[in-house]
C-alpha positions as CSV (number, residue, x, y, z in Angstrom):
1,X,114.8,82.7,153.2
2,X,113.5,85.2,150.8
3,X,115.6,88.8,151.3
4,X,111.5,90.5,151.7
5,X,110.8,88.1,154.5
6,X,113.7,88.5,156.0
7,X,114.0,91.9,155.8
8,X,110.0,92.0,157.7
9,X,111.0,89.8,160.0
10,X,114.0,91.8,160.8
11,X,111.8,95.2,161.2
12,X,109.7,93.5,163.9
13,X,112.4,91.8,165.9
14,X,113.7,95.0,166.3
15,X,110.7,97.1,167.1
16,X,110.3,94.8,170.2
17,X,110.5,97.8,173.1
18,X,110.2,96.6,176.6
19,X,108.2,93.2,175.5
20,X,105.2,95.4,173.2
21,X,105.8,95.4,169.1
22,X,106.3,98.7,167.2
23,X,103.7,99.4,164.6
24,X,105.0,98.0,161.0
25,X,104.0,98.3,157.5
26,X,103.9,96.0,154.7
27,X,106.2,98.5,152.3
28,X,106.7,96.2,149.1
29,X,105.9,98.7,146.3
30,X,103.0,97.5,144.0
31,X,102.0,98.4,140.5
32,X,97.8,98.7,139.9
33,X,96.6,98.4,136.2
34,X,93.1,99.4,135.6
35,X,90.6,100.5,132.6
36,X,89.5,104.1,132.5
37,X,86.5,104.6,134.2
38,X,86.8,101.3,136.5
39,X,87.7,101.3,140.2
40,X,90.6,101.0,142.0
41,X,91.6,100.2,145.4
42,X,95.2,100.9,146.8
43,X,95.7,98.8,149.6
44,X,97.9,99.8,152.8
45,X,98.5,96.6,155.5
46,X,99.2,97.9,159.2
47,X,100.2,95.4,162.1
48,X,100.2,96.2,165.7
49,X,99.0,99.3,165.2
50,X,98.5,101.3,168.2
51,X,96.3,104.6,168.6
52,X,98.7,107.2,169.2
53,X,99.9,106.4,165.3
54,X,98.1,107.8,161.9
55,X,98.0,105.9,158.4
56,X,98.0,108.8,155.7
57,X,97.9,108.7,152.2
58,X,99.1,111.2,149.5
59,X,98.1,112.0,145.6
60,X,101.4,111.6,143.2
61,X,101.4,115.6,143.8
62,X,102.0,115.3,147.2
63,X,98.3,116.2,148.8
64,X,96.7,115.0,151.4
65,X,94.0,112.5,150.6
66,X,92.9,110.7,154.2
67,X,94.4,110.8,157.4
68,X,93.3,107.3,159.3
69,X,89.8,106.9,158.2
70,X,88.9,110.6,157.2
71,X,89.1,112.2,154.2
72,X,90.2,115.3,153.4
73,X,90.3,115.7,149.7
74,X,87.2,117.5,148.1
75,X,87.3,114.8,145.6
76,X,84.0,112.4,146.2
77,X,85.3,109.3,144.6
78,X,88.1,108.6,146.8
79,X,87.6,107.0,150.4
80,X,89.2,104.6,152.4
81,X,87.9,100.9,153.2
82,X,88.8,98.8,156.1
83,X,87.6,95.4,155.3
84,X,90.3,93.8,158.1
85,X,92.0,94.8,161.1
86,X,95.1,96.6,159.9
87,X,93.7,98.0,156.2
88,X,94.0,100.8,155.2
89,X,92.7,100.8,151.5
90,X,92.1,103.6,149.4
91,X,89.5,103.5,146.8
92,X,89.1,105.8,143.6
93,X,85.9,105.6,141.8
94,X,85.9,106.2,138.1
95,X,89.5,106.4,137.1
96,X,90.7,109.0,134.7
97,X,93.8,108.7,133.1
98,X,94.9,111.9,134.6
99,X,94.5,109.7,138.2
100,X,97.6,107.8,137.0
101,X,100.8,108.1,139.3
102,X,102.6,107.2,142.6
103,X,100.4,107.2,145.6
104,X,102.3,107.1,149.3
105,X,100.6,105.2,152.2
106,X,103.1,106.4,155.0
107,X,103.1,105.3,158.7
108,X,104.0,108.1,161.2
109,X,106.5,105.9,163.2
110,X,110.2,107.4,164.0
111,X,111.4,106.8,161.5
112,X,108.4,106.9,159.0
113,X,107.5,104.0,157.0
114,X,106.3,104.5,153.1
115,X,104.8,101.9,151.1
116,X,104.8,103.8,147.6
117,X,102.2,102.1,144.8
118,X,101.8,102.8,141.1
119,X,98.8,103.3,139.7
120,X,98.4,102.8,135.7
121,X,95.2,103.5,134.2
122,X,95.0,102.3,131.2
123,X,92.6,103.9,128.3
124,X,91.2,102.6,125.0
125,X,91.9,104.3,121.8
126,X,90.7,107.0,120.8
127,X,90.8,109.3,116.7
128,X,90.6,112.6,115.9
129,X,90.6,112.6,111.9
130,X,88.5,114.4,109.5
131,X,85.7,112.0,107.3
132,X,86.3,114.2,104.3
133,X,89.3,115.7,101.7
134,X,90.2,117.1,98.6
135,X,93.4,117.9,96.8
136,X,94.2,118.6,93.3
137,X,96.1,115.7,90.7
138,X,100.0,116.0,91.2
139,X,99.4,117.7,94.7
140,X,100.8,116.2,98.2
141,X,98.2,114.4,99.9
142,X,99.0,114.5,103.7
143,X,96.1,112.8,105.8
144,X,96.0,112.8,109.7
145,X,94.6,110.3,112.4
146,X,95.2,112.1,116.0
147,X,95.6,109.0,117.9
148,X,95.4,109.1,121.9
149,X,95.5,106.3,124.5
150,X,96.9,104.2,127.5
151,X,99.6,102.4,126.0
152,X,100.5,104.1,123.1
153,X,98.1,102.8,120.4
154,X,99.8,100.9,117.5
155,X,98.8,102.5,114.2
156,X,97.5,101.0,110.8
157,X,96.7,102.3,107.4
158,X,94.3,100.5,104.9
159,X,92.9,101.9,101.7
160,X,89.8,100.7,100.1
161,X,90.7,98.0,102.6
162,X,94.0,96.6,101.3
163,X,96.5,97.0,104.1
164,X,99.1,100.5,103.5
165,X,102.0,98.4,105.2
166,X,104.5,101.3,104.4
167,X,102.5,103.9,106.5
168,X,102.5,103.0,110.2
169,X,102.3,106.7,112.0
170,X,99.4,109.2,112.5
171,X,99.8,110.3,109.4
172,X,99.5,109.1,105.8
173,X,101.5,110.9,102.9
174,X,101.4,110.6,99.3
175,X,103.9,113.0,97.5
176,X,102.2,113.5,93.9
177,X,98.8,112.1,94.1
178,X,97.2,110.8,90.7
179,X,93.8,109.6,89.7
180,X,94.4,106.2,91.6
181,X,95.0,107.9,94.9
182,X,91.1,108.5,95.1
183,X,89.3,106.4,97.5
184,X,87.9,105.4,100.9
185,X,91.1,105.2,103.7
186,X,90.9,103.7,106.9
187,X,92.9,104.5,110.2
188,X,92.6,101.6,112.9
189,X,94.4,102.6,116.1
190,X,95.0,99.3,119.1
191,X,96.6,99.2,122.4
192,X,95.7,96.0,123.6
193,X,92.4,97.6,125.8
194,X,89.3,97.4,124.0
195,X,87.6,98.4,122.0
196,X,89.9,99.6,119.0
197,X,89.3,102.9,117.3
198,X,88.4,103.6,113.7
199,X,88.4,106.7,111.5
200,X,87.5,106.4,108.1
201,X,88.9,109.5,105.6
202,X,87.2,109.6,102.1
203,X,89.8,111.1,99.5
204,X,88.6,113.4,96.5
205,X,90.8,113.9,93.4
206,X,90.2,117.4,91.9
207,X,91.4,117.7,88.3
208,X,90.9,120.2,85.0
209,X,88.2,119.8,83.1
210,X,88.7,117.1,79.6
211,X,86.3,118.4,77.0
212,X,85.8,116.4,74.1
213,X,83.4,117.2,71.2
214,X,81.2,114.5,69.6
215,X,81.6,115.8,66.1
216,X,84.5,117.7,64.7
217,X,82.6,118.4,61.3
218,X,79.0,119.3,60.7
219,X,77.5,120.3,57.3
220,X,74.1,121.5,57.3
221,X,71.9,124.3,54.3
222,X,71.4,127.4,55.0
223,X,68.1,128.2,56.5
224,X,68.3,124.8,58.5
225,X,68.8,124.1,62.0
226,X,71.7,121.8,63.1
227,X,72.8,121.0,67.2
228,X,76.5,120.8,68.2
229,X,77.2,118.3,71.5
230,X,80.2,118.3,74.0
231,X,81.0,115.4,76.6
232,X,83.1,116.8,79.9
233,X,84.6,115.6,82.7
234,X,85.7,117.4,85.6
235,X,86.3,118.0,89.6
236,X,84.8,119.7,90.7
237,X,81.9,120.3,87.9
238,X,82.5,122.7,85.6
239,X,81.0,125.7,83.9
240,X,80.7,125.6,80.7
241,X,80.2,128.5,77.9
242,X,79.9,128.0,74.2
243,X,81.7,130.3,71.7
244,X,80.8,131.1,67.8
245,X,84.6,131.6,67.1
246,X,85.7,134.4,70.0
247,X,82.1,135.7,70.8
248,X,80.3,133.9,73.8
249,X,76.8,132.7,73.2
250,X,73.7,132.9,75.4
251,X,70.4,131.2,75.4
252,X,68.5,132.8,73.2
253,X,65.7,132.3,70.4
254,X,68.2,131.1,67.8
255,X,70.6,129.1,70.5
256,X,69.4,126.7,72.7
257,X,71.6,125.7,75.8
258,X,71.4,122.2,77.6
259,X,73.2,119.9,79.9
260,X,72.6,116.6,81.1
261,X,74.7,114.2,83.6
262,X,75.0,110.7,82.9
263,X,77.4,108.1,84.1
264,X,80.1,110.5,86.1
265,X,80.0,112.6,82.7
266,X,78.1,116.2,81.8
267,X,77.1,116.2,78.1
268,X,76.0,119.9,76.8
269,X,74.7,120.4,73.3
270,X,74.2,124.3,71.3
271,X,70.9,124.2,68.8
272,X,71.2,126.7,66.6
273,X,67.9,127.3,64.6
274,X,67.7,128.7,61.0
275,X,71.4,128.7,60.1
276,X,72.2,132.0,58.7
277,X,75.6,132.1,56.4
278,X,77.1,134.1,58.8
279,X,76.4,131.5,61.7
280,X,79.1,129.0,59.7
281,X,82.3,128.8,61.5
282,X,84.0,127.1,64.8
283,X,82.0,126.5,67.8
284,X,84.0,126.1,71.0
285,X,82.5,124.1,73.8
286,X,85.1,126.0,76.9
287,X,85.1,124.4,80.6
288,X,86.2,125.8,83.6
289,X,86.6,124.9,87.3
290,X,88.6,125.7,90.2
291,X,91.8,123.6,88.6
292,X,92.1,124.7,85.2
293,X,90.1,124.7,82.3
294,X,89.6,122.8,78.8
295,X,88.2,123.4,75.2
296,X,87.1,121.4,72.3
297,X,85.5,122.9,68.9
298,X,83.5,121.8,66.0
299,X,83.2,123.2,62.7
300,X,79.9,123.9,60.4
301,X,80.3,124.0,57.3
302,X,77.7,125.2,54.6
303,X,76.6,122.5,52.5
304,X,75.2,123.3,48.8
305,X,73.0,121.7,45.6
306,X,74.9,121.2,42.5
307,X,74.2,120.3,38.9
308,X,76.1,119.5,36.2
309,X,74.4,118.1,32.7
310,X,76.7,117.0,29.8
311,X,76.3,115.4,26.5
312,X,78.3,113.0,23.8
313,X,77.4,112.2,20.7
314,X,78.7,109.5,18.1
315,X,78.1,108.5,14.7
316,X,75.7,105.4,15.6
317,X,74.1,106.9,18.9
318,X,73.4,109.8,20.8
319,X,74.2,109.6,24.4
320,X,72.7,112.3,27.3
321,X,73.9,112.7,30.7
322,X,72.3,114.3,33.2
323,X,73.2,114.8,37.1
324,X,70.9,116.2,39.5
325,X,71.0,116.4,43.5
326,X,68.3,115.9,46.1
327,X,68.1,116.0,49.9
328,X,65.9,114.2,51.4
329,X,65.7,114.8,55.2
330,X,63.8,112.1,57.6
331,X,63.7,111.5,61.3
332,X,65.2,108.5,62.4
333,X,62.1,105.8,63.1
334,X,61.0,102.0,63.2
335,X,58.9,102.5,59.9
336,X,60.1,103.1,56.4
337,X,60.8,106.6,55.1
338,X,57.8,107.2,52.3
339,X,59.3,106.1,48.9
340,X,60.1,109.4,46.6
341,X,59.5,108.8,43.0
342,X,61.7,110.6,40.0
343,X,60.0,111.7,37.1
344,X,62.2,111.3,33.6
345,X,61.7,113.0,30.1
346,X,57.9,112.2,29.0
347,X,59.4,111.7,25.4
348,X,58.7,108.1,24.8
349,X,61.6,107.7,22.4
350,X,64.2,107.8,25.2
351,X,65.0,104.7,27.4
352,X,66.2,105.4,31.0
353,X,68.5,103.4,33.2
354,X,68.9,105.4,36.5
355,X,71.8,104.4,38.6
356,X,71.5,106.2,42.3
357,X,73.8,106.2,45.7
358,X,72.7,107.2,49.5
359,X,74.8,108.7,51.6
360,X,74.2,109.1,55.4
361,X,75.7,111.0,58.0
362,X,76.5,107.7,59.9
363,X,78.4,107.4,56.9
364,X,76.0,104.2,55.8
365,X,76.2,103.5,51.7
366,X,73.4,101.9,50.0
367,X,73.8,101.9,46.0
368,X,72.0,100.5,43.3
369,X,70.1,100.2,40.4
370,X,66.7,100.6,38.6
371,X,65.0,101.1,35.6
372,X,62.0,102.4,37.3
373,X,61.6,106.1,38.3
374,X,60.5,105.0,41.6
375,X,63.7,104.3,44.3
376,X,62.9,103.0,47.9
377,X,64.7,104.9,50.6
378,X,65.8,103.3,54.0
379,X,65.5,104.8,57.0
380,X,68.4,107.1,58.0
381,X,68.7,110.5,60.1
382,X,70.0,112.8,56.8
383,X,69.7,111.5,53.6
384,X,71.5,112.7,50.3
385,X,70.6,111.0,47.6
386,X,72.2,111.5,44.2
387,X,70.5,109.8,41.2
388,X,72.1,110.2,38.1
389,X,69.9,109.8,34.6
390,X,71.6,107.7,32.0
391,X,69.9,107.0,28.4
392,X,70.6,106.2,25.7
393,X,68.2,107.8,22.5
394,X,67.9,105.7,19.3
395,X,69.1,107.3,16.2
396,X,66.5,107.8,13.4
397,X,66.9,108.8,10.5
């Protein structure tokens, strides 16, 4: 026979008093598992009650919910149900997890019987995390997920959804952060009650700004205008301040200030207009943001004509050598750039061969010769052409 039935059937045979049975209750402790906000009924079985006896029922704190079928607990969603003879159920409406505990059902015989019953209410994750946060390269990145819940949630880490299997806590650390570090993270909390909680935490790498400029050397004429360009990168975006050697330049007539953003990158370009010899020098595009700063410069150089003539003669010819430099300027198009023609001696007795070289910026070389004073020029953004005059003059006597 099972020890519980024996034990009941013991309790009765002895409550027989002069052939009526002594009020008995069924005292096996019970466990009660139910999702927050569910209901839950506690159920207390009485046989052979008799009228002179109560059925009460206490909160895990020890107060007074119901004595027999009235209730005297200001709380509204507990009550007790009698379905059958003998029941004394108690019902609690809306369970909080805070409801969770030991509840007595206790029979005022001498002495008192107790049936005691857990009740365990169970509650689906739930995350506290920030959606947003920034820390500086080479800085500890500490990232919270305040997890709550009934069972204690399991935890999970994923970063631009690859599993973190090394962090299982609340919290995500990375000692020294780096560029790689930057990304969307995920925080998934379970407990086995649904539904599963989610927080997602978008990480932002702050670093100095990297300046770079797009042309260390530029040689323009006096008089002329030239424009000076700077690519940066930075985060947060930077300020950024141009500098003729140490002095700091503002938009003005003579300098033009611009910036653009293209493809995670800032591009800022100085136009300086009528170069005056005292404009020549280092121009320093200088960054700065809230985790350091950065510089990069670019010389301008003045550029300047030249001529040089010679002459050799020898006993069977008379040989004439003469150098002269041009610059031809042209905007870069789809057309031709108009054909300049070079005018020689008008002396009839001198032949001309004219050997001549282009030079671009893009550092493009076209070279060639003629013996017509007339040279086609291909398109390029700065042309320098150099077209030196060789003849050779017959000797007469």
């Amino acid at each position: 026979m099972h020890w519980n039935a024996f034990v009941a059937y013991f309790a009765i045979a002895s409550c027989v008093t002069h052939g009526n049975l002594e009020p008995f209750l069924e005292s096996t402790e019970t466990h009660i598992r139910t999702k927050e906000g569910s209901s839950a009924i506690l159920t207390c079985i009485v046989t052979n009650m008799q009228q002179n006896r109560r059925v009460k029922w206490y909160t895990p704190d020890g107060n007074t919910i119901s004595i027999n079928d009235k209730i005297y607990t200001s709380d509204r969603r507990m009550s007790i149900l009698q379905p059958l003879p003998g029941t004394w159920s108690l019902r609690i409406q809306g369970v909080r997890q805070r409801d969770s505990g030991l509840y007595r059902c206790i029979l005022d015989t001498e002495p008192v019987q107790t049936k005691n019953v857990n009740l365990h209410v169970q509650v689906p994750p739930r995350i506290s995390a920030s959606d947003h946060t920034s820390v500086g390269v080479g800085k500890r990145l500490e990232l919270w997920c305040n997890v709550t819940g009934e069972p204690t949630p399991e935890v999970r880490w994923f970063k631009d959804n690859t599993p973190l299997l090394e962090h299982t806590s609340e919290h995500c650390i990375v000692e020294s952060t780096s560029m790689r570090d930057k990304g969307a993270y995920e925080c998934v909390a379970e407990n086995g009650v649904t539904p599963s909680a989610t927080a997602n935490i978008n990480v932002d790498i702050l670093f100095p700004p990297n300046v770079t400029c797009l042309i260390e050397r530029i040689g323009q004429f006096v008089n002329r205008q030239t424009k000076i360009e700077c690519k940066v990168v930075a985060n947060p975006e930077a300020t950024v301040t141009w500098y003729h050697d140490a002095t700091p330049l503002k938009q003005t007539w003579k300098y033009r200030i611009e910036s653009f953003s293209e493809d995670g990158e800032t591009r800022h370009s100085l136009s300086i207009t009528t170069l005056e010899r005292f404009d020549f020098g280092k121009y320093i595009c200088f960054a700065t943001n809230s985790e350091g700063s950065g510089s990069s410069a670019t010389h301008v150089y003045e550029m300047q004509t030249r001529s040089t003539p010679s002459s050799t003669t020898s006993s069977s010819s008379t040989a004439s050598t003469a150098t002269s430099t041009f610059l031809i300027e042209s905007t870069p198009t789809t057309k031709s750039v108009p054909t300049p023609s070079i005018h020689s001696s008008s002396n009839p007795q001198i032949s001309a061969t004219y050997t001549y070289v282009i030079t671009t910026h893009s550092s493009e070389q076209v070279a060639g010769q003629s013996n017509s004073a007339s040279i086609t020029i291909y398109r390029c953004p700065y042309v320098i052409l150099t077209v030196a005059l060789i003849w050779i003059e017959s000797n007469h006597a």
